[in-house]
C-alpha positions in Angstrom: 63.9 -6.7 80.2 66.9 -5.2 78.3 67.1 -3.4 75.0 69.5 -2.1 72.2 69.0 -0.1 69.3 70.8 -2.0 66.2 71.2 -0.1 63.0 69.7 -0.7 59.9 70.5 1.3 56.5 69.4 4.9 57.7 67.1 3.7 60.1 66.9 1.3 63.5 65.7 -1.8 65.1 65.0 -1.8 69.1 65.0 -4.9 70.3 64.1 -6.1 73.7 65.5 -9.1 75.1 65.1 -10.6 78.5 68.6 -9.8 81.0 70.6 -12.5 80.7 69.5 -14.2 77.1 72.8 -12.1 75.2 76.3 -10.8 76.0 76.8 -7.2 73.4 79.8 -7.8 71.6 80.8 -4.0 71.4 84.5 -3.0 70.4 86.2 -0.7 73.6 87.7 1.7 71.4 87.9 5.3 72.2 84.7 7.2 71.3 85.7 11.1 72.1 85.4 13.3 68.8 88.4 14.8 68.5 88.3 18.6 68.1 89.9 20.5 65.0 92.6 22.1 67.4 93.5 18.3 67.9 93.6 17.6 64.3 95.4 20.0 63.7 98.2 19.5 66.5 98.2 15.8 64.8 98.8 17.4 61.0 101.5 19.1 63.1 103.7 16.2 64.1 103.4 13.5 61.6 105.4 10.1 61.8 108.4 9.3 59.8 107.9 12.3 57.5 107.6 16.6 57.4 104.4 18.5 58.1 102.7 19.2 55.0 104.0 22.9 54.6 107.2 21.8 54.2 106.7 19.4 51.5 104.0 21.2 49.5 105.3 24.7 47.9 103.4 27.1 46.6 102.8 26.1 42.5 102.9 22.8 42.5 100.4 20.2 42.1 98.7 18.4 44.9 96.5 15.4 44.4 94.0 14.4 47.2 93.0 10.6 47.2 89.8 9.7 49.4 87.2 6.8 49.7 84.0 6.1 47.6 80.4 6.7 49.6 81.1 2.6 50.8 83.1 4.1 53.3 82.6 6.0 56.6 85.6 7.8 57.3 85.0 11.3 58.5 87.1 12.6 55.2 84.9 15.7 55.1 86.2 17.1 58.4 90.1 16.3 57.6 90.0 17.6 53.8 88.3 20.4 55.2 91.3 21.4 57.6 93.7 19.9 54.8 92.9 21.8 52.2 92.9 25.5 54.2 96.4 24.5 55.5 97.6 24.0 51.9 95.7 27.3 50.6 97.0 29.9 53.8 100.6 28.1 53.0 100.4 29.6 48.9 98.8 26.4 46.9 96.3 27.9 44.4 93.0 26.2 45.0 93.3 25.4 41.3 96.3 23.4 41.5 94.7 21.0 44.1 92.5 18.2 43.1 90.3 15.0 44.6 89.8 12.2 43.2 87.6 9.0 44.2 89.5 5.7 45.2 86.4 3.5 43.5 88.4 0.4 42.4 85.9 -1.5 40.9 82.9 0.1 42.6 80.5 2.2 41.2 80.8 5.8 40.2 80.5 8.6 43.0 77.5 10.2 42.6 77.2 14.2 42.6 75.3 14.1 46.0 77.7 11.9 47.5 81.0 13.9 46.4 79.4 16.9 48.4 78.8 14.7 51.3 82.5 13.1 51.2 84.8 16.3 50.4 82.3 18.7 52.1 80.3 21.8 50.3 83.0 24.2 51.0 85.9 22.0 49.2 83.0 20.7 46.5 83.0 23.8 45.3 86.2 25.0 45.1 88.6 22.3 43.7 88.3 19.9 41.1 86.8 16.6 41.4 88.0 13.6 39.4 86.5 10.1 38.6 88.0 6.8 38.5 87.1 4.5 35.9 89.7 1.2 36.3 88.9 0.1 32.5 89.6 3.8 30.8 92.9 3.1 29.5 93.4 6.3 28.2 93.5 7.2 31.8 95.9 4.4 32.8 99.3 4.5 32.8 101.7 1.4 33.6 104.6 1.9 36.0 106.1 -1.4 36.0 105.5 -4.8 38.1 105.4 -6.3 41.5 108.6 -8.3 42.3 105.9 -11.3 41.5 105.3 -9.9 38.0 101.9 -8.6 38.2 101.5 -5.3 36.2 101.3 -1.4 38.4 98.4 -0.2 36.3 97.6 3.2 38.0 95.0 6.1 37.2 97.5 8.6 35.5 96.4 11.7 37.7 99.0 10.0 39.8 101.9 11.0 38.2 100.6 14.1 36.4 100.6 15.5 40.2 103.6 16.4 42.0 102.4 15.9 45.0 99.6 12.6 46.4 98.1 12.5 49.6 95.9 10.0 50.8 93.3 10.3 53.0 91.7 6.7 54.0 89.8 5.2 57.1 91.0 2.1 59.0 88.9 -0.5 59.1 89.4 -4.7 59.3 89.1 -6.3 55.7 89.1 -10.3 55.6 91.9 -10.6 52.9 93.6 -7.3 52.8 94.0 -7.1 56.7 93.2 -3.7 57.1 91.5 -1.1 55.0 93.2 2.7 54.3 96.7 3.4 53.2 98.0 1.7 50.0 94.9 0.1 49.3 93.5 3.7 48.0 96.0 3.4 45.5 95.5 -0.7 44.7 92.9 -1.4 44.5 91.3 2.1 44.6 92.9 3.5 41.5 94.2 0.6 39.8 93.2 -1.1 36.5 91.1 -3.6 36.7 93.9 -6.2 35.2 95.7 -5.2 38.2 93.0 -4.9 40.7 92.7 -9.1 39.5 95.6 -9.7 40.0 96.8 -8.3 43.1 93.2 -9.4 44.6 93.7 -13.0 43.0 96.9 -13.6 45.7 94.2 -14.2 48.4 93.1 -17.6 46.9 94.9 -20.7 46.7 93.5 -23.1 43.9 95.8 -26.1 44.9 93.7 -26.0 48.3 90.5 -24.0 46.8 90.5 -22.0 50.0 92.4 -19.0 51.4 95.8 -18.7 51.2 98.0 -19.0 54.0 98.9 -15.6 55.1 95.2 -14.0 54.3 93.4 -13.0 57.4 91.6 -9.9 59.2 93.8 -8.0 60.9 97.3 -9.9 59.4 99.3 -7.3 57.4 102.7 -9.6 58.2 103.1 -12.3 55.5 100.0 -11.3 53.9 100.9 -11.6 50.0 98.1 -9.3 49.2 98.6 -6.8 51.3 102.3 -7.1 50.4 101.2 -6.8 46.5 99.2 -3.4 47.5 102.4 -1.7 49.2 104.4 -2.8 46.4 102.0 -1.3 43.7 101.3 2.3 45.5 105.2 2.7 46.1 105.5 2.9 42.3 103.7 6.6 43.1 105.0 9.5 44.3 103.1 9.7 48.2 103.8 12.7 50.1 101.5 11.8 52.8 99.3 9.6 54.1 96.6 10.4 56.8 94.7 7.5 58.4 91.5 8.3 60.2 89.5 6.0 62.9 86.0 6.6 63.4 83.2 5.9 66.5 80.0 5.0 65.7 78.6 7.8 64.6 80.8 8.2 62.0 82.7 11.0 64.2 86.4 10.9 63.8 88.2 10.0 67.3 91.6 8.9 65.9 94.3 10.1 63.2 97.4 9.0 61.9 99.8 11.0 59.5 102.8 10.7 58.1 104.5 8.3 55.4 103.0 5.5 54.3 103.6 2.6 56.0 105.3 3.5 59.2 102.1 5.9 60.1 99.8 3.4 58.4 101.0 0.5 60.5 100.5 2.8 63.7 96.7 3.4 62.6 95.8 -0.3 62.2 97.6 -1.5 65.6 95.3 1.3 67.2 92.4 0.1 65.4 93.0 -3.7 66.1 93.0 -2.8 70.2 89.9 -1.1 69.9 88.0 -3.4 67.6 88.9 -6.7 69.0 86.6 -8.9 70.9 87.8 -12.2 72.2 85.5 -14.7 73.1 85.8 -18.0 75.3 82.9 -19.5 73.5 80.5 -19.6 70.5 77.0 -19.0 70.9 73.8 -21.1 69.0 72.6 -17.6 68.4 74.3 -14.2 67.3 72.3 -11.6 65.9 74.3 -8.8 64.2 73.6 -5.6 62.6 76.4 -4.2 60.2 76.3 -1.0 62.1 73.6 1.1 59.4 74.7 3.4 56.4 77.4 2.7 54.7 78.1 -0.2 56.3 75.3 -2.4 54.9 75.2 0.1 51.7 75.0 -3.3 49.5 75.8 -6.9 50.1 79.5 -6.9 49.0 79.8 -5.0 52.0 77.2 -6.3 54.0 79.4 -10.0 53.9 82.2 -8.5 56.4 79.4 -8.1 58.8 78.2 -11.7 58.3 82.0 -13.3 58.1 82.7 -11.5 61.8 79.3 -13.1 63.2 80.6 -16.6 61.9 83.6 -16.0 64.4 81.1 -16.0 67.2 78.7 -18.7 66.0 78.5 -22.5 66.7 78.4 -24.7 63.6 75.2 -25.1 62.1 73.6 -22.6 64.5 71.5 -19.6 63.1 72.9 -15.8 62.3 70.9 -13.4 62.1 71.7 -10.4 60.0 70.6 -6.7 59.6 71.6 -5.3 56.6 69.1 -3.7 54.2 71.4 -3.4 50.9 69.6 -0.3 49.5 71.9 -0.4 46.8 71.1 -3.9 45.5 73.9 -7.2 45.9 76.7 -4.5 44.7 77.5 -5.5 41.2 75.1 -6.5 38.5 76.7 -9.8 38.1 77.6 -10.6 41.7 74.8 -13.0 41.7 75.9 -15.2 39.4 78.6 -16.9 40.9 76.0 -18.2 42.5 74.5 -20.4 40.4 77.8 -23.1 41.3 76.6 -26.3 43.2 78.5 -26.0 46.4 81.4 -23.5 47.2 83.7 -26.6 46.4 82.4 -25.7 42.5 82.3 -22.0 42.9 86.0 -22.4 44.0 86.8 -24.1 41.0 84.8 -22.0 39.2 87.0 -18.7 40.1 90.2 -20.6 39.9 89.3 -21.1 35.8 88.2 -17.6 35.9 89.1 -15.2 38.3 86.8 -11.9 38.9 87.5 -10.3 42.3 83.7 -10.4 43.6 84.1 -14.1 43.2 86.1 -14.7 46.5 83.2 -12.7 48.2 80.8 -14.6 47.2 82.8 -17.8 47.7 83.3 -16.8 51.0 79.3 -15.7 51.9 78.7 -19.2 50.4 80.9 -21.5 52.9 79.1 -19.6 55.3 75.8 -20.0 54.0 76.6 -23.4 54.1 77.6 -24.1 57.7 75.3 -21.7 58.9 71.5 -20.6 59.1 72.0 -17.4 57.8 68.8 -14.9 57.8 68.9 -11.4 56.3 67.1 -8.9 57.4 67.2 -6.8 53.9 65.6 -4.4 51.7 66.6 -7.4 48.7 64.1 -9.3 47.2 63.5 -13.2 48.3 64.5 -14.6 45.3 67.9 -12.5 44.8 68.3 -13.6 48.7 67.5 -17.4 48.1 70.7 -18.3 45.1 72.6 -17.3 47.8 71.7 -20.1 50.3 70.7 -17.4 53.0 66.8 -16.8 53.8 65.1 -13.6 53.6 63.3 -12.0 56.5 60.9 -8.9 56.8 61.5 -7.6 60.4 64.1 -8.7 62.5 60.9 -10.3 65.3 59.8 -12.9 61.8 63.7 -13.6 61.4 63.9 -15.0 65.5 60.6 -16.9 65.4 61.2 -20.5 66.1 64.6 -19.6 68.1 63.1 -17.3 71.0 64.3 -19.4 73.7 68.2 -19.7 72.2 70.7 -17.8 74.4 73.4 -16.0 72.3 75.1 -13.1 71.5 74.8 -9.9 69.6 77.0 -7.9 67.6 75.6 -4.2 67.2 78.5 -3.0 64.8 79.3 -6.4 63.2 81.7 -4.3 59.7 83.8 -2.2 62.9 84.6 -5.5 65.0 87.1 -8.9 65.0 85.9 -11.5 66.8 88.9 -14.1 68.0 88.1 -17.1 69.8 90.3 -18.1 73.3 
């Protein structure tokens, strides 16, 4: 027999399987922590730009962007390091500040801002909130060349200096996570989160628009929308982290940001690749635990990679326990449409940006047996087409004998089909 411990919220599954029954999927990236000596020596020599000493000077205002507690970056260790570089080189702790990239997610909590920026920079420089329909807090700094409005948290220009620290990641519209997007969405209004997020869809086809893929930053008009919007901002830097498994940062890019951006999500997309000759009946996928399967928004990325490795109509099974509910309040909603041929139509007439999520976790439903292993209650778990399971043994009863695969960090992986 052969076993593998799959990841589930805060907690684990082991599951034992008999040699032979499943290939792992695992991505072959790098896993070596890298030491503060060698983030440092990164910091150091950043691409297409200066070192941050010589573009922060003593006196002036520095604005730190990082992620929301949906994302595991390892932003604690670089702020850390960040953040003593800037004080030993003459910036006053109290002209330095953080602020949460939340888009449209919730608020940061007070636990969770400790966790993300660390105790020791908690405590000593200001924390600032998000909130993308505050208009008092929103300032507009003109349009894409396709007319959408640049409606940005106004902390951005009341700093004279932004640096961005964000996590790479695949996303299945944006390409990649990190970079511009914690600018748009992450501190956008939600008229322009809409609209920028709105480019993914085409409502002539009611499907994806050509261009829109994991991984595709080239002729992406979404992506292309979020570079436009954050280079209405003044970015002095941009520092990209990758992350193993364990959340433990093995990977950093610094610099401008796109040139060093671009370098980070090439990296990534080695690493993080799996290319398969053939689909399986069977894949059984966890999203990798904490944050990763925080809520079902983000628990979907983990159940759109498994459909890559799954035959039509064959089952998926899913660990994700969502202990923070579907992710929005109303997420459920959408779906209440027939078929994902209605809820297409039904976004097209009127466009939220959780729509296309569920849209897409609905064509999946549909061509798939899709069981959750969750935390959510049956009936929230039942509008959406998938089935609700207890344990992951009551989810694989009736397909023990299937041969498949499985996919132990199913939100961290691409799978492309040879």
């Amino acid at each position: 027999m052969a076993s593998i411990e799959l990841k589930y919220g805060r907690s684990q599954y082991y599951f034992e399987f008999e040699a032979g029954r499943f290939d792992i999927l695992e991505p072959q990236a790098d896993v070596r922590p890298l030491r503060d000596l060698e983030i440092n020596e990164r910091l150091n020599s950043p691409i297409g730009t200066a070192a941050i000493e010589d573009i922060v000077q003593p006196g002036e205002k520095v604005l730190i962007v990082v992620p929301d507690a949906t994302r595991q970056i390892a932003c604690g260790q670089v702020i850390n390091l960040l953040v003593r570089r800037l004080i030993a080189n003459g910036t006053e702790p109290f002209t330095i500040s953080t602020i949460f990239a939340t888009g449209i997610h919730r608020a940061v909590t007070e636990a969770e801002k400790s966790d993300i920026l660390t105790p020791f920079v908690a405590q000593r420089i200001k924390a600032l909130d998000h909130r993308p329909r505050d208009i008092a807090r929103i300032t507009r700094l003109g349009e894409t060349s396709a007319g959408i409005p640049v409606e940005l948290n106004s902390a951005l220009v009341e700093h004279d200096h932004v640096i961005l620290i964000g996590g790479i990641g695949f996303h299945y519209f944006a390409g990649f996570t990190g970079g511009r997007k914690l600018i748009c969405p992450g501190l956008a209004s939600s008229k322009t989160i809409s609209a920028t997020h709105k480019l993914a869809f085409d409502c002539d086809r009611l499907d994806r628009r050509a261009g829109v893929a994991t991984a595709q930053l080239d002729g992406n008009p979404v992506h292309e929308a979020f570079v436009e919007a954050a280079s209405k901002t003044n970015i002095s830097f941009c520092i990209s982290t990758i992350v193993n498994d364990g959340g433990l940062l093995t990977g950093l890019f610094c610099g401008d940001l796109i040139g060093s951006h671009r370098q980070a999500c090439d990296a990534y997309s080695i690493g993080h690749t799996i290319d398969l000759a053939e689909k399986r009946d069977l894949v059984i996928a966890s999203c990798g635990g904490f944050p990763y399967d925080i809520d079902l928004i983000q628990a979907h990325k983990t159940i759109h990679a498994a459909s890559h490795a799954c035959r039509e109509g064959g089952t998926m099974v899913i660990l994700a326990e969502c202990d923070d509910g579907p992710g929005r309040a109303d997420f459920l909603n959408w779906f209440e449409a027939n078929d994902s041929q209605d809820l297409a139509r039904m976004l097209c007439e009127k466009y939220q940006v959780n729509g296309q999520t569920a849209w897409s976790l609905l064509n999946i439903a549909e061509r798939f047996d899709v069981r959750l292993v969750t935390a959510l209650n049956t009936q929230k778990i039942e509008t959406t087409r998938m089935r609700r399971y207890e344990s992951l043994a009551a989810a694989l009863v009736g397909i023990e004998d299937r041969r498949g695969y499985i996919l132990p960090y199913g939100a961290r992986s691409r799978i492309v089909n040879s």
